[in-house]
ZAMARGU-4260 file (C-alpha; in steps of 0.2 Angstrom, whole numbers, plus 5000, padded with zeros to 4 digits):
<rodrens>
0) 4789/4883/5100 | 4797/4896/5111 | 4809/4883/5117 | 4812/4876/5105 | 4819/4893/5097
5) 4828/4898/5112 | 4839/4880/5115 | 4843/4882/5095 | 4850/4897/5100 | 4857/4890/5115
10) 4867/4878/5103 | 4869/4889/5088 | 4880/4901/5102 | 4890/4888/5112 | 4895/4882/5095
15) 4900/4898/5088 | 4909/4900/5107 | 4919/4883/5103 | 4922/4888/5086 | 4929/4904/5091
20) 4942/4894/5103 | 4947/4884/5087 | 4951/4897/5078 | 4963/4904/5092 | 4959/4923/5089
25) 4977/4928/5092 | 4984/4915/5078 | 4971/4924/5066 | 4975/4942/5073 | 4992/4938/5069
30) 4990/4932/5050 | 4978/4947/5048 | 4995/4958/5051 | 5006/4946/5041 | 4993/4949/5026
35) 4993/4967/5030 | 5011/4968/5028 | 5012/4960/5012 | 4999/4971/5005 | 5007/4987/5013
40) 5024/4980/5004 | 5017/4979/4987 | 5009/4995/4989 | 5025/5003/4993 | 5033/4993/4976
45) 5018/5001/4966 | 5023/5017/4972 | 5043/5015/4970 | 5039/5008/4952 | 5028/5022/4949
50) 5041/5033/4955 | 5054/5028/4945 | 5040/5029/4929 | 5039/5046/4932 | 5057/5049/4931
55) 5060/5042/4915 | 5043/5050/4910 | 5049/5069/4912 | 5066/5064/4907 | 5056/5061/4891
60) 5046/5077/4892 | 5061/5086/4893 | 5069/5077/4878 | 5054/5083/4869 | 5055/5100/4875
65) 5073/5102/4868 | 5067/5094/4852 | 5056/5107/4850 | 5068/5121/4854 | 5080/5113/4842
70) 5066/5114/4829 | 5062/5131/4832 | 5078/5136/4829 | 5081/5128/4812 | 5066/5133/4808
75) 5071/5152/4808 | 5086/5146/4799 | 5076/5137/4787 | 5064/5156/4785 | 5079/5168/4783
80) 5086/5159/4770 | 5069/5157/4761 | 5067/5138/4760 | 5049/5134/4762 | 5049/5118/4757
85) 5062/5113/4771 | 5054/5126/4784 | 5035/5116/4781 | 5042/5098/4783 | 5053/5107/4801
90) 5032/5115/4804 | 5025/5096/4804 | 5040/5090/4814 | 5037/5102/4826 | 5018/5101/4827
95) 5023/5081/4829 | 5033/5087/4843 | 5019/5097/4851 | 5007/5085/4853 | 5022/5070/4858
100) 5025/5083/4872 | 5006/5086/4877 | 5003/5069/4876 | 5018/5067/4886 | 5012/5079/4899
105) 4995/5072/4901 | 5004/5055/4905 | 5016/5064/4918 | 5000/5072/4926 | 4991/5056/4930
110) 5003/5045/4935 | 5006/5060/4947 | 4988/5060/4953 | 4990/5042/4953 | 5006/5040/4966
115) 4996/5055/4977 | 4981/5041/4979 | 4992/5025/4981 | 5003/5036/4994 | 4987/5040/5005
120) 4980/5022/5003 | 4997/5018/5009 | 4999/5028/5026 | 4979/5023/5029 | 4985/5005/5027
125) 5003/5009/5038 | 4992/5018/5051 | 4980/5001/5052 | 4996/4991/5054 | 5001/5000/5066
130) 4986/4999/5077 | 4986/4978/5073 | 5003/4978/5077 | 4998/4988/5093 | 4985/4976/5096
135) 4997/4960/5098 | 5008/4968/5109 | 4994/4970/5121 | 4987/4952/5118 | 5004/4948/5120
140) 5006/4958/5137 | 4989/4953/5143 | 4993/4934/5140 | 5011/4937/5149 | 5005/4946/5163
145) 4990/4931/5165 | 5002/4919/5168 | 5013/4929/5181 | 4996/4930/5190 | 4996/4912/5193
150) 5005/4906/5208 | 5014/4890/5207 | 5009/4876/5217 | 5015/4879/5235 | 5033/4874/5240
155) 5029/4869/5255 | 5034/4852/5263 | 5028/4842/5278 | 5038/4836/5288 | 5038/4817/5296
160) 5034/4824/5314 | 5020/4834/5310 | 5011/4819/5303
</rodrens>
């Protein structure tokens, strides 16, 4: 039973061995990096989108924060010249106003957080590139410098007297 066990596993590692030439290691290595790349590209589009997001997103906040100081002001209008019933409709648009612009902030704050985790994720991922990328240049250098190694056949030629 014992040996049966051991050739099994005798077989079960020469074929992993051949399988392993198949798949030619370096080819593989080399479409790991090319996946990496694309993911590391998209990354850097989610967080050039993002970006931009967040642009347009405060240029919004500070529209709302002018609104309200528009407001404000003709709401002391409205209050020195003793209109209440335009200085409560002015109240309620600046209460909308107030919570647009919390809203608003909310928002800004965690598409802030969010572009500070996909910027980390992003130089973890550029710093295993970076390493794969390192990794096939010294497959690369090894390979090249297997074959330097090997000596061509001799040059050497006999000559007619010394047969």
């Amino acid at each position: 039973m014992a040996l049966i066990t051991r050739v099994s596993r005798l077989f079960r590692a020469d074929l992993n061995a051949v399988l392993d030439r198949i798949e030619e290691p370096d080819t593989l290595l080399r479409q790991a990096v090319r996946d990496m790349e694309e993911s590391v590209a998209e990354q850097r589009q989610r967080i050039e989108l993002g970006q931009h997001e967040l642009e347009q997103r405060n240029g919004q906040y500070d529209t709302l924060a002018q609104r309200l100081i528009e407001i404000q002001e003709q709401l002391e209008v409205c209050l020195d010249a003793d209109n209440d019933e335009l200085a409560s409709t002015l109240v309620r648009r600046k209460l909308e106003t107030q919570q647009q612009e919390k809203t608003a902030s909310a928002a800004n704050k965690s598409l802030r957080e969010s572009l500070t985790k996909w910027r980390a994720a992003l130089a973890e991922n550029e710093a295993r590139l970076a390493d794969m990328q390192q990794k096939i240049e010294m497959l690369q250098t090894s390979e090249s410098r297997t074959f330097e190694n090997i000596t061509p056949a001799s040059t050497t030629t006999v000559r007619d007297e010394d047969v």
